[in-house]
N, CA, C and O of each residue as an XYZ file, in Angstrom:
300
protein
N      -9.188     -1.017     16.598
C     -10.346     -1.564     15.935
C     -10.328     -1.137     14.476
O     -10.113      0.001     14.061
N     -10.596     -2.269     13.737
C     -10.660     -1.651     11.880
C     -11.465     -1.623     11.374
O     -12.252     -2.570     11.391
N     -11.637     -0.717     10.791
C     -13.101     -0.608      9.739
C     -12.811     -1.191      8.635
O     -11.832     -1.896      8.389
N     -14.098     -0.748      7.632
C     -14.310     -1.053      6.235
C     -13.098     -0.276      5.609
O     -12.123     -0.682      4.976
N     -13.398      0.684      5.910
C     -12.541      2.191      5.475
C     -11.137      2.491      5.586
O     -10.434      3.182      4.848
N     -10.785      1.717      6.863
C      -9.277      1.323      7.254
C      -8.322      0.430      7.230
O      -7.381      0.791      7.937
N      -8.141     -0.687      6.668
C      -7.576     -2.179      7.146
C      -6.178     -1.908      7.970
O      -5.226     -1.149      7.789
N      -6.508     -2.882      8.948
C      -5.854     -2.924     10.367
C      -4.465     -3.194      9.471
O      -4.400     -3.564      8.298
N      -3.469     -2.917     10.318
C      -1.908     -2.793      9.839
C      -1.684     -4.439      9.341
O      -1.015     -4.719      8.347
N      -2.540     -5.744     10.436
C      -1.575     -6.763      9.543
C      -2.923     -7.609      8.638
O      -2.955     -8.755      8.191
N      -3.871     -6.602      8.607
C      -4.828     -7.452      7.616
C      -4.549     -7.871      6.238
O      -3.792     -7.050      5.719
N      -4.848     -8.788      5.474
C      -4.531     -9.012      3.878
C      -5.512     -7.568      3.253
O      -6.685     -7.237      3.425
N      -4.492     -7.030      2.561
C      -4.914     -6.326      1.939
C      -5.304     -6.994      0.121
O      -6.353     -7.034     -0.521
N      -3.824     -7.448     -0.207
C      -4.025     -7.851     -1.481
C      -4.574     -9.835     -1.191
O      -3.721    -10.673     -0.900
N      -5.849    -10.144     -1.330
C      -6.317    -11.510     -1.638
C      -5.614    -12.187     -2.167
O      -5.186    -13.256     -1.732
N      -5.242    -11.422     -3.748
C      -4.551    -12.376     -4.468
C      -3.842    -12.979     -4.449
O      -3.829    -14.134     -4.874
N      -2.600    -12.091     -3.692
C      -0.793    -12.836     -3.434
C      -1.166    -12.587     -1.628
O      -0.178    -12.956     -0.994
N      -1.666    -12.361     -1.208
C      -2.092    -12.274      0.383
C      -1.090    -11.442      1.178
O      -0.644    -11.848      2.251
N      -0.676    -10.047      0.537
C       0.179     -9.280      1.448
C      -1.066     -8.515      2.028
O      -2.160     -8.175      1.575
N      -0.141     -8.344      3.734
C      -0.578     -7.503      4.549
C      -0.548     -6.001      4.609
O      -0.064     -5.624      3.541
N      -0.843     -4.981      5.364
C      -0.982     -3.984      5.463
C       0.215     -3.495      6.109
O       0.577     -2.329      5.952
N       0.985     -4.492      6.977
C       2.019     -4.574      7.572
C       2.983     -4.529      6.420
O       3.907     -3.715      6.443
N       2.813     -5.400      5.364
C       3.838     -5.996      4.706
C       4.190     -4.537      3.311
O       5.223     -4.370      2.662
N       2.960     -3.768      3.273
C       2.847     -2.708      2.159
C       3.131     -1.164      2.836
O       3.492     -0.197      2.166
N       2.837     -1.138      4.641
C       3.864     -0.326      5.427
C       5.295     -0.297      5.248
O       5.845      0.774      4.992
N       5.886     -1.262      5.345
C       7.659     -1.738      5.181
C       7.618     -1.497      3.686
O       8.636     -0.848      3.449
N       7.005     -1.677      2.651
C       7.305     -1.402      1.466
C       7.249      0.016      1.393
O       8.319      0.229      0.823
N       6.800      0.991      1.554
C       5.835      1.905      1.542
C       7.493      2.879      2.324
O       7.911      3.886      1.752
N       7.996      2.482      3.259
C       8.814      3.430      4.374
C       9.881      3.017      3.456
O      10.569      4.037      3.424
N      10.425      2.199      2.724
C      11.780      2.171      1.940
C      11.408      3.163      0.725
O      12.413      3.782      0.376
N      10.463      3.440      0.109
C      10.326      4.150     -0.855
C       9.816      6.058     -0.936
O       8.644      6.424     -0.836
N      10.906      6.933     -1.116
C      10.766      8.134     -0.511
C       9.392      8.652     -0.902
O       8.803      9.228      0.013
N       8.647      8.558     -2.259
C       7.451      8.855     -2.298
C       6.124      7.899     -3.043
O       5.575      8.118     -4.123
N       5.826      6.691     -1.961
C       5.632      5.665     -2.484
C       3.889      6.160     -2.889
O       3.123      6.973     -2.373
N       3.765      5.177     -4.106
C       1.954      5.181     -4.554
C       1.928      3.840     -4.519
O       2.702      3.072     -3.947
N       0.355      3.470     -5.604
C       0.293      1.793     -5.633
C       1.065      1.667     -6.417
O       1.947      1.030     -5.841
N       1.467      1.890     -7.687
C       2.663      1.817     -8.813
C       3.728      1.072     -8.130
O       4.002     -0.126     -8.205
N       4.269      2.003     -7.457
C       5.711      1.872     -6.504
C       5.378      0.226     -5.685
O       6.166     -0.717     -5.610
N       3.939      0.304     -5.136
C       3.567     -0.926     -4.259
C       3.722     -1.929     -4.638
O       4.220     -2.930     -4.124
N       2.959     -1.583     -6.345
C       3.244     -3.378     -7.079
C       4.180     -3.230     -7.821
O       3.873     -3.992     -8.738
N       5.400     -2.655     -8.166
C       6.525     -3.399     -8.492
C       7.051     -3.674     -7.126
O       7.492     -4.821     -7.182
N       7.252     -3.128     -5.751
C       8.028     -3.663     -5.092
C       7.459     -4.962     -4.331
O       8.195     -5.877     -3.962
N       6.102     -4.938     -4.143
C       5.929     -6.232     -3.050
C       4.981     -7.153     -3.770
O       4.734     -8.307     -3.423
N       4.186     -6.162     -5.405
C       3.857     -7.687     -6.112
C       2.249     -7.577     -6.189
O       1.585     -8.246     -6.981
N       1.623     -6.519     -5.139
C       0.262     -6.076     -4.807
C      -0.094     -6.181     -5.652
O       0.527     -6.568     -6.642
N      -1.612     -5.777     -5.578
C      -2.639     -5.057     -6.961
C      -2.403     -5.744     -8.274
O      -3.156     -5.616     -9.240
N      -1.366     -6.446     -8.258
C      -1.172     -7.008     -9.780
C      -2.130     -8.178    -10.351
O      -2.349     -8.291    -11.557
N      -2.578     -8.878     -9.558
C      -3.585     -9.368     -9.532
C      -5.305     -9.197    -10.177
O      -5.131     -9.443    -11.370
N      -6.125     -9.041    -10.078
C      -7.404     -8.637    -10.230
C      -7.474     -7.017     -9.902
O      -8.278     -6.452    -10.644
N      -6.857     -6.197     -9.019
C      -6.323     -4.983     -9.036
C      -7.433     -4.356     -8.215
O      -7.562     -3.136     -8.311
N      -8.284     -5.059     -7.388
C      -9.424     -4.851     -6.592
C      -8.837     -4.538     -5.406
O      -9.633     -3.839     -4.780
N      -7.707     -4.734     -4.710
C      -7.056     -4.108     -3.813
C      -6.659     -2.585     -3.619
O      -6.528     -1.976     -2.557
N      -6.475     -2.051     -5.139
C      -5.682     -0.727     -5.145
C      -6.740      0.603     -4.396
O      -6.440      1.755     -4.712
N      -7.683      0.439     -3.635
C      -8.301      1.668     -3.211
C      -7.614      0.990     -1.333
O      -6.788      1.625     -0.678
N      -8.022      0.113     -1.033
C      -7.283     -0.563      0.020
C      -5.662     -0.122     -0.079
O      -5.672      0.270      1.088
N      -4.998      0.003     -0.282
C      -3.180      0.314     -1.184
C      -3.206      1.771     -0.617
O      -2.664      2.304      0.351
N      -4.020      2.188     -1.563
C      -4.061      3.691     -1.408
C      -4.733      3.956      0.023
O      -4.246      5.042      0.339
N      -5.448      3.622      0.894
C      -5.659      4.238      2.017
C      -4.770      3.220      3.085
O      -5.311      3.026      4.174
N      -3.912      2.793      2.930
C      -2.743      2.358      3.552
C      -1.732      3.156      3.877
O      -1.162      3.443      4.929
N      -1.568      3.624      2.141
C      -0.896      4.769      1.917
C      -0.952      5.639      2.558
O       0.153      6.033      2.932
N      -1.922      6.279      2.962
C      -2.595      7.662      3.444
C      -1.919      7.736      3.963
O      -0.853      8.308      3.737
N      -2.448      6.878      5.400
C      -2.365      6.612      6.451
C      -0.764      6.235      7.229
O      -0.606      6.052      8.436
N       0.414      6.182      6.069
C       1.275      6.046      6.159
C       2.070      7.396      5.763
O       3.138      7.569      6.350
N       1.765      8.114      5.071
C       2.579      9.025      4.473
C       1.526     10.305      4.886
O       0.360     10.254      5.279
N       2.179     11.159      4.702
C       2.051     12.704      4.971
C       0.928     13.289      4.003
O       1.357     13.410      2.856
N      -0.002     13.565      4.117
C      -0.814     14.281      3.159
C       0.067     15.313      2.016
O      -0.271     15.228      0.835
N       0.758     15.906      2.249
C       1.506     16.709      1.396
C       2.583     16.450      0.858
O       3.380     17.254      0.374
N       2.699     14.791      0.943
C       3.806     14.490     -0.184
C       3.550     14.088     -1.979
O       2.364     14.207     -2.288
N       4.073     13.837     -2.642
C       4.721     14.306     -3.693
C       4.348     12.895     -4.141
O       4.781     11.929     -3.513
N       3.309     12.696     -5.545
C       2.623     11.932     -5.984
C       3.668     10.709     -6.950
O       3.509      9.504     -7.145
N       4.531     11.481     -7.309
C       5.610     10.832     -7.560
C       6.138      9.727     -6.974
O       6.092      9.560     -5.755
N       6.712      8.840     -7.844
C       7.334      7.572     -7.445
C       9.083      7.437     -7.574
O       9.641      7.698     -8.640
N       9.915      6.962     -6.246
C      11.361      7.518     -6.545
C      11.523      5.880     -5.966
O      11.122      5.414     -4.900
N      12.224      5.241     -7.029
C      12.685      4.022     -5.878
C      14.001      4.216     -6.262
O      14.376      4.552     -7.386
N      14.948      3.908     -4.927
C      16.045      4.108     -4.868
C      16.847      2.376     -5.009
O      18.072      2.259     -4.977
């Protein structure tokens, strides 16, 4: 079940270009310490109206380890 607070793995996160939560997971696991930065050059997010990026970021969370490294490494 998803909240306000959570968006479900394949909900649209970004309106604008209509990626999923699914689609910013798979972005998110190729990149060793991914942020939104990292998000919208690789899948295009937030670039838009940029009203997505608190949505991005608790994707993020929820994907990555609390104690990783704020830094962005794309390989």
């Amino acid at each position: 079940m998803s909240t306000l607070l959570q968006p479900a793995a394949d909900a649209i996160v970004c309106h604008c270009l209509q990626i999923s939560g699914s689609e910013i997971k798979t972005a998110a696991g190729a990149i060793e310490a991914p942020t939104v930065r990292c998000i919208m050059k690789c899948t295009g997010a937030g670039t838009g109206c940029t009203a997505c990026h608190r949505r991005i970021r608790r994707v993020l969370e929820d994907q990555c380890p609390s104690g990783s490294s704020p830094t962005c490494v794309i390989r």
